[in-house]
C-alpha positions as CSV (number, residue, x, y, z in Angstrom):
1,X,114.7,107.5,119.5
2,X,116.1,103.9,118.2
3,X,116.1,103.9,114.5
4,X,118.0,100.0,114.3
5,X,115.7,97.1,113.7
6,X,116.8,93.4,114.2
7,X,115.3,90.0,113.2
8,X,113.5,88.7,116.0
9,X,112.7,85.0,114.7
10,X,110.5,82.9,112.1
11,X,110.8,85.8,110.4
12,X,109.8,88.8,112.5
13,X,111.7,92.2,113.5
14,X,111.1,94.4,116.2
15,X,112.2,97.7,117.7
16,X,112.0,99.8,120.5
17,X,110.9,103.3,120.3
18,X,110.1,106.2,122.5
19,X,106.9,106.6,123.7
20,X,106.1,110.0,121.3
21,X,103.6,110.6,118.5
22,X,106.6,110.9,116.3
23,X,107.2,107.2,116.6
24,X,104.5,106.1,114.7
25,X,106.6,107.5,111.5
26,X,109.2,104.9,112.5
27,X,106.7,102.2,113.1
28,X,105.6,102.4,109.5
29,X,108.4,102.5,108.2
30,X,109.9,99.3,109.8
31,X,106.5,97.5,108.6
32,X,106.8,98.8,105.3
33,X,110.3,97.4,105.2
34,X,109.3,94.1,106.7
35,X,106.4,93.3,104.2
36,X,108.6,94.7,101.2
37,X,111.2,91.8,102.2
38,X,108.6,89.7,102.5
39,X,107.0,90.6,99.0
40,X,103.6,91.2,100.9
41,X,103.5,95.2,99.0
42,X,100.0,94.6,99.1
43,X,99.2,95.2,102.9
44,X,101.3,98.4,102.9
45,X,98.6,100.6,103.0
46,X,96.5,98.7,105.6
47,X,99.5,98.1,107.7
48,X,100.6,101.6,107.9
49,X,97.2,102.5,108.9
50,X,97.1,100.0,111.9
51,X,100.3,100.3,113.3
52,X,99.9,104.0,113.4
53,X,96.6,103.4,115.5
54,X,98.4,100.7,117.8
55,X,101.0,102.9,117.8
56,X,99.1,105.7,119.1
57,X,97.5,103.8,121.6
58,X,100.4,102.9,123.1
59,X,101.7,106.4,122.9
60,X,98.7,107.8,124.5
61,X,98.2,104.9,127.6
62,X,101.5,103.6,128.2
63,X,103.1,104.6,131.6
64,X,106.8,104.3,130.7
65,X,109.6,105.9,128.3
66,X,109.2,103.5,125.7
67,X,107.3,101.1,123.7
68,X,108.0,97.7,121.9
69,X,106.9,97.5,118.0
70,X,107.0,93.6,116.5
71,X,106.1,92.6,112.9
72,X,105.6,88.9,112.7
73,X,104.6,87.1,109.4
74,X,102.8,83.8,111.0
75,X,102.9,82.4,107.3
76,X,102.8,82.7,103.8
77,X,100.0,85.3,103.7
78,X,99.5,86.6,107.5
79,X,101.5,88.9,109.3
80,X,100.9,90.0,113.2
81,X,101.7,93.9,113.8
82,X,102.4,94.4,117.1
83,X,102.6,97.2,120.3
84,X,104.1,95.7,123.7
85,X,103.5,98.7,126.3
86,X,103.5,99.1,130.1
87,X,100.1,99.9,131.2
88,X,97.9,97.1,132.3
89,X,94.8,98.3,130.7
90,X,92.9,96.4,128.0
91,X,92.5,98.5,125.2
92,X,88.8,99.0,124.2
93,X,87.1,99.5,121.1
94,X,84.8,102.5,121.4
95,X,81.3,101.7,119.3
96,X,79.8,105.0,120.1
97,X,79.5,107.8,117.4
98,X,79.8,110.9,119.1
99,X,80.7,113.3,116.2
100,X,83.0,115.6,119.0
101,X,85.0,113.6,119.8
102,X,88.3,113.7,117.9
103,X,90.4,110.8,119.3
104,X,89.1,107.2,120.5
105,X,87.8,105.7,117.1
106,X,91.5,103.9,116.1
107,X,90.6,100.4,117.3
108,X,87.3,100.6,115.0
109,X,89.4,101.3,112.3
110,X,91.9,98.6,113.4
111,X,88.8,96.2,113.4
112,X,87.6,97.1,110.0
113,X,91.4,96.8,108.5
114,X,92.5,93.5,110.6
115,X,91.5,90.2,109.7
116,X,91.9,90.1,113.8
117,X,92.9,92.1,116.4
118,X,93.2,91.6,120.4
119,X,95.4,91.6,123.5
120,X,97.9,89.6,125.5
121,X,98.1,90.7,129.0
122,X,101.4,90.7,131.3
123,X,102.2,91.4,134.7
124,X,103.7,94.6,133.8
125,X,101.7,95.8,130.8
126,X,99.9,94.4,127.6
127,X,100.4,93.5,123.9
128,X,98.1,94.7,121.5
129,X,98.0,93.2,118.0
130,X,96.4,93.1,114.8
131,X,96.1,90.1,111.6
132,X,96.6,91.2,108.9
133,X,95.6,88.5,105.6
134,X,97.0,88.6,102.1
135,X,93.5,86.5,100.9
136,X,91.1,89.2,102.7
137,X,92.2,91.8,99.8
C-alpha cells in the first residue's frame, strides 16, 4: 500500500492506494490532513464519511490492483473528494429500502452528506466525486 501523498495542483493532493477495504483508513486520513492544512476542520467528519463510501465503491467494483484518491478544494469553502477507478460502470444510487440488505446504501449517504455528487467517465474506468460546502453546515 502507498502511504506518500503529493500536491497535485490549485491546491489538491492525491494518492494511489490498493484496491482493499483497508485503504479507506488511508483515504481518510489524507483528507483529514488536506482539510486540516486548509483550515476547513469543519468537514472532517462529513468527509471521512464520504470518502470511506467512495472509497468502498471503488474497492468493491474496480477491476484492477489499485485505485486513485484526489482531494481538491475548488475554492475558499468547497472541496471535491475524489475515487478514479477502472471499471466502466456508473455508480448508482440505490433508493430502495430493503432492510436485508447490508451493503448498497453508501451513495444515499453520500447524497445526503455532499452538497453534490456524480461521475466522470473515461475510456478505461470512471471518476466518482462528491462537494463538499463549508456554508451547507
Amino acid at each position: 500500500m502507498t502511504v506518500m501523498s503529493r500536491p497535485t495542483g490549485h491546491p489538491a493532493y492525491s494518492q494511489t492506494l490498493s484496491r482493499e477495504p483497508r485503504s479507506a483508513a488511508v483515504a481518510r486520513r489524507l483528507v483529514r490532513t488536506a482539510l486540516a492544512v486548509w483550515e476547513l476542520e469543519s468537514l472532517i467528519d462529513d468527509a471521512a464519511v464520504v470518502i470511506t463510501e467512495l472509497v468502498s465503491n471503488a474497492v468493491a467494483h474496480g477491476r484492477l490492483a489499485s485505485i486513485r484518491v484526489i482531494v481538491a478544494r475548488l475554492s475558499a469553502t468547497r472541496v471535491r473528494l475524489s475515487v478514479v477507478d477502472r471499471s466502466t460502470n456508473a455508480p448508482m444510487m440505490r433508493a430502495d429500502s430493503n432492510g436485508d440488505q447490508l451493503r448498497g446504501r453508501g451513495l444515499v449517504l453520500v447524497d445526503a452528506l455532499a452538497a453534490g455528487w456524480g461521475s466522470e467517465p473515461y475510456r478505461w474506468g470512471k471518476q466518482v466525486w462528491a462537494e463538499l460546502d463549508v456554508d451547507a453546515l
